[in-house]
mmCIF file as Biopython writes it, N, C-alpha, C and O atoms, coordinates in Angstrom:
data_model
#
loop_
_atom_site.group_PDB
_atom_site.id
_atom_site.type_symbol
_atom_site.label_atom_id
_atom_site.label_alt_id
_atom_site.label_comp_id
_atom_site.label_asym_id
_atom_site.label_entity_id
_atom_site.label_seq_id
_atom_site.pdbx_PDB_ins_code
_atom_site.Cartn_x
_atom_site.Cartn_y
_atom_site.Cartn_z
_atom_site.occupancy
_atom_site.B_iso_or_equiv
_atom_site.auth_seq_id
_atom_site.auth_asym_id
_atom_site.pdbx_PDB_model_num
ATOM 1   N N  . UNK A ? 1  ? -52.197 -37.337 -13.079 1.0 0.0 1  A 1 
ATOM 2   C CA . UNK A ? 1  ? -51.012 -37.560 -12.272 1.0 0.0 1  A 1 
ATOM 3   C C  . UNK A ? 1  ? -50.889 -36.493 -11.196 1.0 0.0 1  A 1 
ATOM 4   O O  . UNK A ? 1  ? -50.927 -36.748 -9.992  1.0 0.0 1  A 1 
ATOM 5   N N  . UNK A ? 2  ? -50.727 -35.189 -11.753 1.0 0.0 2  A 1 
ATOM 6   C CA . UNK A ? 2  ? -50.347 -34.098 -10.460 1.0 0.0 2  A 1 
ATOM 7   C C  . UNK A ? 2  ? -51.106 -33.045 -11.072 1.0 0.0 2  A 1 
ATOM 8   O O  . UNK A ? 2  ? -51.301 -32.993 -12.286 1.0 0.0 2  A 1 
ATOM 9   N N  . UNK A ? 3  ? -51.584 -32.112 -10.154 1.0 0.0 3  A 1 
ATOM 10  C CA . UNK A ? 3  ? -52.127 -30.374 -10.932 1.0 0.0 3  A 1 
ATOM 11  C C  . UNK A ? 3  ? -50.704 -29.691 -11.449 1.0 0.0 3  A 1 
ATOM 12  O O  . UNK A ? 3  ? -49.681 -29.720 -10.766 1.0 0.0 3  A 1 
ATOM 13  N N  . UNK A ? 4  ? -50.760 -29.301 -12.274 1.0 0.0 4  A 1 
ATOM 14  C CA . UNK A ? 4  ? -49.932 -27.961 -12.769 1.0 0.0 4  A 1 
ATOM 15  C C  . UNK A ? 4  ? -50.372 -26.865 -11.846 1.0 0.0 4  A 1 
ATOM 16  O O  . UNK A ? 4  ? -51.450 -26.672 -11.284 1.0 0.0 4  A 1 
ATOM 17  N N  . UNK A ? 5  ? -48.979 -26.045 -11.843 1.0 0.0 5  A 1 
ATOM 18  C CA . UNK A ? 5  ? -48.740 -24.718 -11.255 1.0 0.0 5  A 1 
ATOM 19  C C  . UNK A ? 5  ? -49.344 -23.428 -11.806 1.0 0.0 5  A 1 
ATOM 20  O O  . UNK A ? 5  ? -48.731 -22.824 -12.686 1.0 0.0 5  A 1 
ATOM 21  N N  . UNK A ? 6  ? -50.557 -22.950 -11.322 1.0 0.0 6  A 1 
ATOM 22  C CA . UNK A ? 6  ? -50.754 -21.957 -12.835 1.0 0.0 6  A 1 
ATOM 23  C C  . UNK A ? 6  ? -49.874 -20.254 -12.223 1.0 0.0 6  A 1 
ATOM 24  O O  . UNK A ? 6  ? -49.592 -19.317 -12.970 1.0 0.0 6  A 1 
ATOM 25  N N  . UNK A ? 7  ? -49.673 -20.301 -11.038 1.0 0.0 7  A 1 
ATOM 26  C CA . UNK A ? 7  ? -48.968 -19.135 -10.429 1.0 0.0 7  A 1 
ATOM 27  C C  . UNK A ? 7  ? -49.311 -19.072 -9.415  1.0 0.0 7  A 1 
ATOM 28  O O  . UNK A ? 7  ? -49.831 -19.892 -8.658  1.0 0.0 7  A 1 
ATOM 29  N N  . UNK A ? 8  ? -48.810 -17.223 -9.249  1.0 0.0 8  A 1 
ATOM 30  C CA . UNK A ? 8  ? -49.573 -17.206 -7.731  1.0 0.0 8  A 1 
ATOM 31  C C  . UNK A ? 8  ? -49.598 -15.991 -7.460  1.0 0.0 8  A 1 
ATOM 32  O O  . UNK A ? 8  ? -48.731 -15.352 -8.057  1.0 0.0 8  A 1 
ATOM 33  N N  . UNK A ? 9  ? -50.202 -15.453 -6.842  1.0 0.0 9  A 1 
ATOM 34  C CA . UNK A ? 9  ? -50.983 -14.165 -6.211  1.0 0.0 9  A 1 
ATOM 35  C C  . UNK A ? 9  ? -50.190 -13.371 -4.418  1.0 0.0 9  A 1 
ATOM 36  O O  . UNK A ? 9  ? -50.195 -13.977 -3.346  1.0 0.0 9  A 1 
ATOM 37  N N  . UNK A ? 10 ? -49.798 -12.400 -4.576  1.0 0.0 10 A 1 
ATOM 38  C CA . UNK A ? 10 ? -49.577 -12.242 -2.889  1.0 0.0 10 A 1 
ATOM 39  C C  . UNK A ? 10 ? -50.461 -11.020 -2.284  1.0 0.0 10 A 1 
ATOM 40  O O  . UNK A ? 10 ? -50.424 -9.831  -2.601  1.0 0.0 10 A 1 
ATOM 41  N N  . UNK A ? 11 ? -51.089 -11.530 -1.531  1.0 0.0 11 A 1 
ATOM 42  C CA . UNK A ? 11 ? -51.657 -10.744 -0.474  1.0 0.0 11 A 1 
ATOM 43  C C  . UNK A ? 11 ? -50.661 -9.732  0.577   1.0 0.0 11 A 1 
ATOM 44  O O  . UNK A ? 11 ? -50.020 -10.191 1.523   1.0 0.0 11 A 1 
ATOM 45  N N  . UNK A ? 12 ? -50.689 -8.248  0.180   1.0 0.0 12 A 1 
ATOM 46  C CA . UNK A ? 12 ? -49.422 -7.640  1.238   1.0 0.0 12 A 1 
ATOM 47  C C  . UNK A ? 12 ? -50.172 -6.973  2.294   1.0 0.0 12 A 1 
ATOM 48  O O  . UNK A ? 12 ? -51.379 -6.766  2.165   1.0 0.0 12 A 1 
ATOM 49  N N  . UNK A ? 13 ? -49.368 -6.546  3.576   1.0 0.0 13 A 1 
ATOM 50  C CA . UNK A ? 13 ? -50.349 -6.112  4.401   1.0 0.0 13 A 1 
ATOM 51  C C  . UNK A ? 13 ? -50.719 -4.711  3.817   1.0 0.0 13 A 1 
ATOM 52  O O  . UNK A ? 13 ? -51.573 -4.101  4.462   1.0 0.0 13 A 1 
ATOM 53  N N  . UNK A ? 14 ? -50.138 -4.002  2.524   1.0 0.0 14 A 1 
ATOM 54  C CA . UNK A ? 14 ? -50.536 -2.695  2.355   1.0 0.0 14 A 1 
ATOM 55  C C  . UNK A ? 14 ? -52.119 -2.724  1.631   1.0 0.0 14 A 1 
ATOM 56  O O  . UNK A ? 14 ? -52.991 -1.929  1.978   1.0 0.0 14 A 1 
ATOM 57  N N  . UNK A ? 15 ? -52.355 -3.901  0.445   1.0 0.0 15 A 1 
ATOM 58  C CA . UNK A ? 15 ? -53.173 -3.966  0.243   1.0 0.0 15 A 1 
ATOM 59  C C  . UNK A ? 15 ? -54.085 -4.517  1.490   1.0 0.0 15 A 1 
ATOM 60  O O  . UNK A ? 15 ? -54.641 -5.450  0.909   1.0 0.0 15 A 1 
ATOM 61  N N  . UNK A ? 16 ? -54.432 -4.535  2.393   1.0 0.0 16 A 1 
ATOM 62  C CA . UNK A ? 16 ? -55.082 -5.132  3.279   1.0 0.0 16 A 1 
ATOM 63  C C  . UNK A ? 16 ? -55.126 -4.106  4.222   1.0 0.0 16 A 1 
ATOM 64  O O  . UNK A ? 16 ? -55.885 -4.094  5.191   1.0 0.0 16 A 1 
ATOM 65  N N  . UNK A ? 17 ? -54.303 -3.237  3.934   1.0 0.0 17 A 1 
ATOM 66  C CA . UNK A ? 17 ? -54.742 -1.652  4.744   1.0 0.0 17 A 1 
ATOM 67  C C  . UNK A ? 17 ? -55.672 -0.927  3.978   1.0 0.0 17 A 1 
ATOM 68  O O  . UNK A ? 17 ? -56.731 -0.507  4.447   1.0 0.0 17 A 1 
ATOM 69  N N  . UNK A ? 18 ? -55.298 -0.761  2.775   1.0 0.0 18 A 1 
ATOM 70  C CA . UNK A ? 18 ? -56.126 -0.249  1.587   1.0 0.0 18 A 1 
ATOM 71  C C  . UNK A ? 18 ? -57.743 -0.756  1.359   1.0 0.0 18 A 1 
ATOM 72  O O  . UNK A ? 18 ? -58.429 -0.392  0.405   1.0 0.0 18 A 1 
ATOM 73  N N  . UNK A ? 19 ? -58.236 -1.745  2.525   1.0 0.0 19 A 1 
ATOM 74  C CA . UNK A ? 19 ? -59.126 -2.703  2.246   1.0 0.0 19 A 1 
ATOM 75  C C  . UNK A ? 19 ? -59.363 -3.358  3.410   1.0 0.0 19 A 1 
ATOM 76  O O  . UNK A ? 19 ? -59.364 -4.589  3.398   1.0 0.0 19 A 1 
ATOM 77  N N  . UNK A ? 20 ? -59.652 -2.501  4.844   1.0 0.0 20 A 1 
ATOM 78  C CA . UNK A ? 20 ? -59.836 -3.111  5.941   1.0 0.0 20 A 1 
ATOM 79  C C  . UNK A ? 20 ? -60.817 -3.974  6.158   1.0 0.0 20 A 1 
ATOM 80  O O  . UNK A ? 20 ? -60.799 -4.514  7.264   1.0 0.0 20 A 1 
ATOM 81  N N  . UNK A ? 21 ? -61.905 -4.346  5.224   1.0 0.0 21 A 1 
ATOM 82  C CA . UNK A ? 21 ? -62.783 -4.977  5.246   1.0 0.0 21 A 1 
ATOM 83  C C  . UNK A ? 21 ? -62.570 -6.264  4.341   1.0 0.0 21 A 1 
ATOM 84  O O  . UNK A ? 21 ? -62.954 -7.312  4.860   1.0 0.0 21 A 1 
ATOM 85  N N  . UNK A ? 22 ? -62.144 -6.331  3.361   1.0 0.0 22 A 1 
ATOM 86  C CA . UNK A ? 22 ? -61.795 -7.245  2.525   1.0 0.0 22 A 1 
ATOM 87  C C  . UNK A ? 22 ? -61.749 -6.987  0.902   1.0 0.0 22 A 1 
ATOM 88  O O  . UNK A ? 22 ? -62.243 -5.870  0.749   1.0 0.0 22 A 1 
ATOM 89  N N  . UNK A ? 23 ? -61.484 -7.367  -0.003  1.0 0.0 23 A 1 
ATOM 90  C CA . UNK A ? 23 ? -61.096 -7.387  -1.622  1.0 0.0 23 A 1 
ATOM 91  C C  . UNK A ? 23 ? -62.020 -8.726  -1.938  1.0 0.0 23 A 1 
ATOM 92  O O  . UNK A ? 23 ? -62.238 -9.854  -1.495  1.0 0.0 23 A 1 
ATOM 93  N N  . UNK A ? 24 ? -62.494 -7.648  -3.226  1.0 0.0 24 A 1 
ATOM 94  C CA . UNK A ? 24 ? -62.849 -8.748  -4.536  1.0 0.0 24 A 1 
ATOM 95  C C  . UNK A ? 24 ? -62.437 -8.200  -5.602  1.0 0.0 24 A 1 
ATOM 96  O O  . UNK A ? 24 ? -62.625 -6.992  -5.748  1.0 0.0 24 A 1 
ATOM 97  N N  . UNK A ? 25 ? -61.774 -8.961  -6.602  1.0 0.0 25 A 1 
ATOM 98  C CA . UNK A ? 25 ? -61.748 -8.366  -7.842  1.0 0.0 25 A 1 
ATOM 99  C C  . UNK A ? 25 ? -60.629 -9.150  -8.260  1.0 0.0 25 A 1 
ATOM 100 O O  . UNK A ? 25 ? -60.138 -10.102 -7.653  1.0 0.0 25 A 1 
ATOM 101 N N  . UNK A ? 26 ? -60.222 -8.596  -9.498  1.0 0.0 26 A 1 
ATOM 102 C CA . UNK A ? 26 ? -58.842 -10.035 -10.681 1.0 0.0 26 A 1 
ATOM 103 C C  . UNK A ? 26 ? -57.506 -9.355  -10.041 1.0 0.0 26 A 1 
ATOM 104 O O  . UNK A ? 26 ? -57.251 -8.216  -9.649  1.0 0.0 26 A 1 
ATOM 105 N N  . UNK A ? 27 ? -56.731 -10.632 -10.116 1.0 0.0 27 A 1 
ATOM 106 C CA . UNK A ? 27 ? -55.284 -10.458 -9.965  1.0 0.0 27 A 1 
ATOM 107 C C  . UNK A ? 27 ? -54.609 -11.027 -10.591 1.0 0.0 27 A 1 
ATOM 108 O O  . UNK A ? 27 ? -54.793 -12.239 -10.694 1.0 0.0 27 A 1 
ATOM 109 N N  . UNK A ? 28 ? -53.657 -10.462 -11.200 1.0 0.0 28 A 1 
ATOM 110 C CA . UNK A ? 28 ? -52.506 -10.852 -12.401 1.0 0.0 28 A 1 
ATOM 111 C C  . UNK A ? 28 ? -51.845 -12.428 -11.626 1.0 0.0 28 A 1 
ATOM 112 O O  . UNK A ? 28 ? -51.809 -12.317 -10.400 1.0 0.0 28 A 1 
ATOM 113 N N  . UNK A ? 29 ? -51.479 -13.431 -12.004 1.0 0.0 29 A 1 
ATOM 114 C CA . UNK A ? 29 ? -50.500 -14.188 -11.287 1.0 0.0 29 A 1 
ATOM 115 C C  . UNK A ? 29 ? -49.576 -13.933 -11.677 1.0 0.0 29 A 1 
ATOM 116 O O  . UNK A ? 29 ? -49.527 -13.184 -12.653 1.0 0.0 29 A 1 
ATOM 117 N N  . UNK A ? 30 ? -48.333 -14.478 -11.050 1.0 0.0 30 A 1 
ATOM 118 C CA . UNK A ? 30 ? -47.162 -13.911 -11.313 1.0 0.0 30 A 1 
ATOM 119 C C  . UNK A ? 30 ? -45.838 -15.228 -11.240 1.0 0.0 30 A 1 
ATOM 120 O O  . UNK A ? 30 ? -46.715 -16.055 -10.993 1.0 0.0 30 A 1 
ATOM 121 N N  . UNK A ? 31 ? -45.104 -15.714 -11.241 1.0 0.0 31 A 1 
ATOM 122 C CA . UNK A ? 31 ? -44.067 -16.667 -11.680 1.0 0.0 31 A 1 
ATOM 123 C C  . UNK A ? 31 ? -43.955 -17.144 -10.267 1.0 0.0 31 A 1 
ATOM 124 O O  . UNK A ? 31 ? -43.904 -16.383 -9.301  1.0 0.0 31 A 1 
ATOM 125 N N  . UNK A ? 32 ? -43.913 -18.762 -10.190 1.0 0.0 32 A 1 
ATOM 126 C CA . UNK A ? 32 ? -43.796 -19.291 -8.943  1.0 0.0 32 A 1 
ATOM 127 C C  . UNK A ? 32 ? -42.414 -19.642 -9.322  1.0 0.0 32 A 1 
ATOM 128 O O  . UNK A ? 32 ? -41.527 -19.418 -8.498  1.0 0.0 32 A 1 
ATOM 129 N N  . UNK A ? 33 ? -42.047 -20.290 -10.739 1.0 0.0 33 A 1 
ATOM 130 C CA . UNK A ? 33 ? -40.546 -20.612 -10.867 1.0 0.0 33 A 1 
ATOM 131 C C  . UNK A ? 33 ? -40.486 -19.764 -12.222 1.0 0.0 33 A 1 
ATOM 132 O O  . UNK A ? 33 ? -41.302 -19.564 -13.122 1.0 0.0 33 A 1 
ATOM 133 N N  . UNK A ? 34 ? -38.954 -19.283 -11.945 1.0 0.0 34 A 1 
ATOM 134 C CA . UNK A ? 34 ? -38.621 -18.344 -13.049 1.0 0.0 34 A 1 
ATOM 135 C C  . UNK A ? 34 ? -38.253 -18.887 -14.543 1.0 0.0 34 A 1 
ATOM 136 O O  . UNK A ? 34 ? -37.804 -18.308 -15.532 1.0 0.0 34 A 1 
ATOM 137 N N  . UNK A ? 35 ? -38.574 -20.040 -14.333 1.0 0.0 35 A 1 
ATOM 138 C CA . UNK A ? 35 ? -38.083 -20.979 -16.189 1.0 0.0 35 A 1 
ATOM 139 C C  . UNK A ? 35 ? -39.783 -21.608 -16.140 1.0 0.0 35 A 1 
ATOM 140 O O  . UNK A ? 35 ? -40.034 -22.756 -16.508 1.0 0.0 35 A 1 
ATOM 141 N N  . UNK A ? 36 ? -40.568 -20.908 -15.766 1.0 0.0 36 A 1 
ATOM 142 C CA . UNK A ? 36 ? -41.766 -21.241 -16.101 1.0 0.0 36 A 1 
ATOM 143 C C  . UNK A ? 36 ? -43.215 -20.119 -16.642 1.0 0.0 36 A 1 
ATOM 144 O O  . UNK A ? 36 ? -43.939 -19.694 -15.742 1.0 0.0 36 A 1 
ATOM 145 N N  . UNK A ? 37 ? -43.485 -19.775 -17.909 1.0 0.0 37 A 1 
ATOM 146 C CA . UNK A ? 37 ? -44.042 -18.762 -18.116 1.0 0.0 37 A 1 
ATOM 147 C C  . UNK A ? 37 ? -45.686 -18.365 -17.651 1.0 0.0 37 A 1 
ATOM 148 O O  . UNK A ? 37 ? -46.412 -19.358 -17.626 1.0 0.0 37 A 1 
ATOM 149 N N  . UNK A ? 38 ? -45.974 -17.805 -17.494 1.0 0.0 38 A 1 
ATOM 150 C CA . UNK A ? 38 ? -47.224 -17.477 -16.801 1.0 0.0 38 A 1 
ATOM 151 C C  . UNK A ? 38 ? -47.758 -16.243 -17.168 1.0 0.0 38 A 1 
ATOM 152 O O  . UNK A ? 38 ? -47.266 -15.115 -17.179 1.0 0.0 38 A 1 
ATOM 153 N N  . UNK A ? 39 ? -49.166 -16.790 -17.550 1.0 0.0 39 A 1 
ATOM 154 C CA . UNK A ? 39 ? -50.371 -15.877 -18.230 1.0 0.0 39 A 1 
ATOM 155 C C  . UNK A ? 39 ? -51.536 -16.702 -17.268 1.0 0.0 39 A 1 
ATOM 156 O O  . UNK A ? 39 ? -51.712 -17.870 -16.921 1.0 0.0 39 A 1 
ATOM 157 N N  . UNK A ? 40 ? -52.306 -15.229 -17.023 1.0 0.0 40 A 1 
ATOM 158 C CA . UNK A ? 40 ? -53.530 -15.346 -15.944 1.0 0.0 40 A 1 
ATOM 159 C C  . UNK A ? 40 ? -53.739 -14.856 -15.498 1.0 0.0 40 A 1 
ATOM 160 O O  . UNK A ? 40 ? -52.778 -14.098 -15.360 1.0 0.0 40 A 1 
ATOM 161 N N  . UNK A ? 41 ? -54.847 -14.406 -14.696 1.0 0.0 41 A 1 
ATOM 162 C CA . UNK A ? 41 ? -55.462 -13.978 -13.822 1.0 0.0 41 A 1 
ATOM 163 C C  . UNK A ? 41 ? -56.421 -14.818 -12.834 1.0 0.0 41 A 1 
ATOM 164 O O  . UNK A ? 41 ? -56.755 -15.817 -13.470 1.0 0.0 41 A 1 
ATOM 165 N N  . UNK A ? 42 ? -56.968 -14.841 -11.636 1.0 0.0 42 A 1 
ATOM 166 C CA . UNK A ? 42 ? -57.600 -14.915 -11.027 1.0 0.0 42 A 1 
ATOM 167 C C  . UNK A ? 42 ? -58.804 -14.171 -10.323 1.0 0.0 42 A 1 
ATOM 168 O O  . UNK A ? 42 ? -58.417 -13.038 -10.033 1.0 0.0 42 A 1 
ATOM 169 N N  . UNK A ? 43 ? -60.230 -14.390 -9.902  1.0 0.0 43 A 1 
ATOM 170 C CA . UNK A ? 43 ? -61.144 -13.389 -9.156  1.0 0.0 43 A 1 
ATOM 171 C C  . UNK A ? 43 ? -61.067 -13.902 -7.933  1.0 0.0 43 A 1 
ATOM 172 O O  . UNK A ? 43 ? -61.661 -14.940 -7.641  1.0 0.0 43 A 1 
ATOM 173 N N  . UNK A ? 44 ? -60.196 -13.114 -6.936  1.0 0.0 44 A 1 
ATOM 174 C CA . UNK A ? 44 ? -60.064 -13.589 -5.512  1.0 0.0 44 A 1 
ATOM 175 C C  . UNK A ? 44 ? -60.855 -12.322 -4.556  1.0 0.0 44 A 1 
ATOM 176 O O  . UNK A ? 44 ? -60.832 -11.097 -4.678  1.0 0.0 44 A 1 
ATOM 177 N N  . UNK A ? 45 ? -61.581 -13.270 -3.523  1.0 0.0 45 A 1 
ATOM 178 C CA . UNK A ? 45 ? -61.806 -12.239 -2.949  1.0 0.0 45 A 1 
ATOM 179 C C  . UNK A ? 45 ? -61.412 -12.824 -1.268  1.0 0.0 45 A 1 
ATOM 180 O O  . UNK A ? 45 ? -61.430 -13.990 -0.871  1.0 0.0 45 A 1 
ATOM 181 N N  . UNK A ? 46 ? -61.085 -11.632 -0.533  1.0 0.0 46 A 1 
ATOM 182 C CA . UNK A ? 46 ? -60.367 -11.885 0.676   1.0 0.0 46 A 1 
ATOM 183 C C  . UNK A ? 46 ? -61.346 -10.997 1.762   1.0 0.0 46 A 1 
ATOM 184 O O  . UNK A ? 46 ? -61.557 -9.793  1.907   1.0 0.0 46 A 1 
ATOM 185 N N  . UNK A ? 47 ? -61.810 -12.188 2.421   1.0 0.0 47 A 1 
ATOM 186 C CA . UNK A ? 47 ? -62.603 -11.423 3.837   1.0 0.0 47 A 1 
ATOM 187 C C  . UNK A ? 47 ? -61.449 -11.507 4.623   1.0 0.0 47 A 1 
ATOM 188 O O  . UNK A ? 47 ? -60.531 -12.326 4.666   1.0 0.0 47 A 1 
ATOM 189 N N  . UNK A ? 48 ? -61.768 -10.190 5.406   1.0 0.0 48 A 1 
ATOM 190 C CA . UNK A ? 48 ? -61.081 -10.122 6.395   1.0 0.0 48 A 1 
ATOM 191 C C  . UNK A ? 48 ? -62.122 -10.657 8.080   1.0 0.0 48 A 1 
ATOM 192 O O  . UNK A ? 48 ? -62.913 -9.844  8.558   1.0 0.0 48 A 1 
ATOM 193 N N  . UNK A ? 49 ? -62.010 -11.426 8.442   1.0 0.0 49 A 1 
ATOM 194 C CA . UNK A ? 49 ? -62.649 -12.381 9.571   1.0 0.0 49 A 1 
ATOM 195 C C  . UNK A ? 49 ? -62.232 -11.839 11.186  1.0 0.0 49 A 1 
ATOM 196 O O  . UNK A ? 49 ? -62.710 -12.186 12.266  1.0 0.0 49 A 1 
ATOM 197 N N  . UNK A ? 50 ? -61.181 -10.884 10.880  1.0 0.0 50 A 1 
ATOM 198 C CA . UNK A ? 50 ? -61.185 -10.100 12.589  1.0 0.0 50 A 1 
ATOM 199 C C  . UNK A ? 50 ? -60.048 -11.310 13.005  1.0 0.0 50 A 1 
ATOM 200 O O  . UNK A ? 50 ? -59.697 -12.353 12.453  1.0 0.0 50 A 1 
ATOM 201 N N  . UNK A ? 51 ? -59.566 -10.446 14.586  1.0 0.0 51 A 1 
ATOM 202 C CA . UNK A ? 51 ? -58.143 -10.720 14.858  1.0 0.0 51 A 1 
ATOM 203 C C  . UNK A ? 51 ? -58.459 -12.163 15.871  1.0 0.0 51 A 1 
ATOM 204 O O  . UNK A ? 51 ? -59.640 -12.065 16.205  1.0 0.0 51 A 1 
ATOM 205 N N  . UNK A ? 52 ? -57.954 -13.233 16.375  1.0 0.0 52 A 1 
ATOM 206 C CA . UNK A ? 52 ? -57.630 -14.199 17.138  1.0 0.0 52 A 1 
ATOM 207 C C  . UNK A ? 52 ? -56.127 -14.092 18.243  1.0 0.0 52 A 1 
ATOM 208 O O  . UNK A ? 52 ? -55.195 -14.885 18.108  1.0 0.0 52 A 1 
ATOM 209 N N  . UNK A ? 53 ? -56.127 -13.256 19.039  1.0 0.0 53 A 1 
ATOM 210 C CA . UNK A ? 53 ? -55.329 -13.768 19.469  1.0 0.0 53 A 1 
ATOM 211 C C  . UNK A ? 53 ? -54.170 -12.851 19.406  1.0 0.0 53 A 1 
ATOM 212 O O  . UNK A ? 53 ? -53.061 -13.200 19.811  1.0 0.0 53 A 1 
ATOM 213 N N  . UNK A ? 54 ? -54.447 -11.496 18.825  1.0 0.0 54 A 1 
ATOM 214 C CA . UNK A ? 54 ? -53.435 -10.754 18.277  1.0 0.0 54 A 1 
ATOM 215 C C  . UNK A ? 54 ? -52.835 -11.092 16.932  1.0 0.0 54 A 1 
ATOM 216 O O  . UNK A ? 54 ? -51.786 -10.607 16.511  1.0 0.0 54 A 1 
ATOM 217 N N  . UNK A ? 55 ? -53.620 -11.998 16.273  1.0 0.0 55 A 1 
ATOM 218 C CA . UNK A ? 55 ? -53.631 -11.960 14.688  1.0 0.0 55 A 1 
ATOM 219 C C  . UNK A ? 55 ? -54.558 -11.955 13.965  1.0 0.0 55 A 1 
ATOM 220 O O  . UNK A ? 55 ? -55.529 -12.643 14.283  1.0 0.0 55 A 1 
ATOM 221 N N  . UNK A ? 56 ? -54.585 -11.239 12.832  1.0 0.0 56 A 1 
ATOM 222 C CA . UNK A ? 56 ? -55.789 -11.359 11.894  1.0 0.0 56 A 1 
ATOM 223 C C  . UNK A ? 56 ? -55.874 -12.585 11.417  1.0 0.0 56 A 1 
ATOM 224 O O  . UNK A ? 56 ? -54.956 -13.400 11.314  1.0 0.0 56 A 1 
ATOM 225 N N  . UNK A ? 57 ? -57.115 -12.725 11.094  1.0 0.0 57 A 1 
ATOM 226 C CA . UNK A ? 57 ? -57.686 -13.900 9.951   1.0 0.0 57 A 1 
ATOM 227 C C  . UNK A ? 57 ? -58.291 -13.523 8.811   1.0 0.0 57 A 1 
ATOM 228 O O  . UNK A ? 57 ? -59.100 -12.598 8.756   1.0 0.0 57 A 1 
ATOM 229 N N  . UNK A ? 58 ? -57.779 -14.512 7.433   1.0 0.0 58 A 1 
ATOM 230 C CA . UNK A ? 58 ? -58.515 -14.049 6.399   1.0 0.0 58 A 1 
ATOM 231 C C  . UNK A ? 58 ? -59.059 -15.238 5.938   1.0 0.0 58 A 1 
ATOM 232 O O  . UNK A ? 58 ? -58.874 -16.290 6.550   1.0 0.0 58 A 1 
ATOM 233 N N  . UNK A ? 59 ? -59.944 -15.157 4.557   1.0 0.0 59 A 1 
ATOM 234 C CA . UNK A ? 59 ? -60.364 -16.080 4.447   1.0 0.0 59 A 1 
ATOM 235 C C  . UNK A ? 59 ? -60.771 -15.711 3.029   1.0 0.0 59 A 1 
ATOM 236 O O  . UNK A ? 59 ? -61.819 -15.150 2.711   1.0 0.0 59 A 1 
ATOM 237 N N  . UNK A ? 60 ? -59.498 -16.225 1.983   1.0 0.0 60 A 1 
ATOM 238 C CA . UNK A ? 60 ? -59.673 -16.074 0.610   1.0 0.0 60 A 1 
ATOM 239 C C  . UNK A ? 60 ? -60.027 -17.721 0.149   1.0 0.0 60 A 1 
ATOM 240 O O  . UNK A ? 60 ? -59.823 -18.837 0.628   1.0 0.0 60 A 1 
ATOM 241 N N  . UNK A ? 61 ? -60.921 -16.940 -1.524  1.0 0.0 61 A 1 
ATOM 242 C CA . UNK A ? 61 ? -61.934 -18.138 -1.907  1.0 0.0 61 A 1 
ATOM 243 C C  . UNK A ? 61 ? -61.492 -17.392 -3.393  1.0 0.0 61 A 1 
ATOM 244 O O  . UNK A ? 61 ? -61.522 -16.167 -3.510  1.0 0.0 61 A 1 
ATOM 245 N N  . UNK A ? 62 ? -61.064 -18.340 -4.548  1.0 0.0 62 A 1 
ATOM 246 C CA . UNK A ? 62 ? -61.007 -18.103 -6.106  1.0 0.0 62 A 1 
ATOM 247 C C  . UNK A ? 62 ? -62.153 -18.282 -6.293  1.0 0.0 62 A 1 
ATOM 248 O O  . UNK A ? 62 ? -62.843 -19.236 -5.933  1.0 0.0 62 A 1 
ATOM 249 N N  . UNK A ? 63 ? -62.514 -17.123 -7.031  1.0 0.0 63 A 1 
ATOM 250 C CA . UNK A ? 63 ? -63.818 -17.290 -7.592  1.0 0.0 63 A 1 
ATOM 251 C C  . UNK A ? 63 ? -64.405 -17.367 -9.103  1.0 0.0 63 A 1 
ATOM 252 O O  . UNK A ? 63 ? -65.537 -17.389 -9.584  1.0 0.0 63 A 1 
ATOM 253 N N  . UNK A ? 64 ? -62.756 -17.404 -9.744  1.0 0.0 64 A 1 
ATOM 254 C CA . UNK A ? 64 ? -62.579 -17.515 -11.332 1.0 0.0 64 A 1 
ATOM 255 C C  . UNK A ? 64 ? -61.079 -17.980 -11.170 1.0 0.0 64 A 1 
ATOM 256 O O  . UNK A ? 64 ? -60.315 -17.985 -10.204 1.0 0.0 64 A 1 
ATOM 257 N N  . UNK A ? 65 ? -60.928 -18.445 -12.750 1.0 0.0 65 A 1 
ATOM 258 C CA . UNK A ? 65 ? -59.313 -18.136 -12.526 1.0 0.0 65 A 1 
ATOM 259 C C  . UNK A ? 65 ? -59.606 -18.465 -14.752 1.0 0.0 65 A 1 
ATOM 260 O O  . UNK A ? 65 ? -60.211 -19.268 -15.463 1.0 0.0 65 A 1 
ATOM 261 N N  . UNK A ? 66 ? -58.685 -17.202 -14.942 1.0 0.0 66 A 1 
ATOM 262 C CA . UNK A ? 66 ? -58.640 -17.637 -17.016 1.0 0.0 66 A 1 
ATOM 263 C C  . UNK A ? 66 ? -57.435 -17.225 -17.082 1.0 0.0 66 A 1 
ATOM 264 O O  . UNK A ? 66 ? -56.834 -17.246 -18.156 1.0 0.0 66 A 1 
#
C-alpha cells in the first residue's frame, strides 16, 4: 500500500563546515512524528558537488539503513 516512515536524519550547515568535502558514516534517525517511536540508524554519505549559482550542492546516497 504505502512505505512506512522509518525517520529522519538532518544535515546542518555546521556539520558541513566540519566536512568541507563531504561525510560518510551512521546516523542515528530521529522522530519525524512525536507519537511515533524510532530505532535506527542509517550509512549516509554526503558529497559535497561545489556551489551553482551562489549555492551549494550536495548529493546524499543511503548506503545502509538497520
Amino acid at each position: 500500500s504505502r512505505d512506512d516512515v522509518m525517520g529522519k536524519v538532518c544535515i546542518t550547515r555546521d556539520m558541513l563546515a566540519e566536512h568541507p568535502k563531504g561525510y560518510s558514516g551512521w546516523m542515528s534517525l530521529s522522530e519525524v512524528d512525536p507519537d511515533e517511536e524510532v530505532q535506527g540508524e542509517i550509512h549516509l554519505q554526503v558529497e559535497v558537488l561545489g556551489s551553482q549559482g551562489g549555492r551549494q550542492r550536495l548529493r546524499c546516497t543511503v548506503l545502509e539503513a538497520r
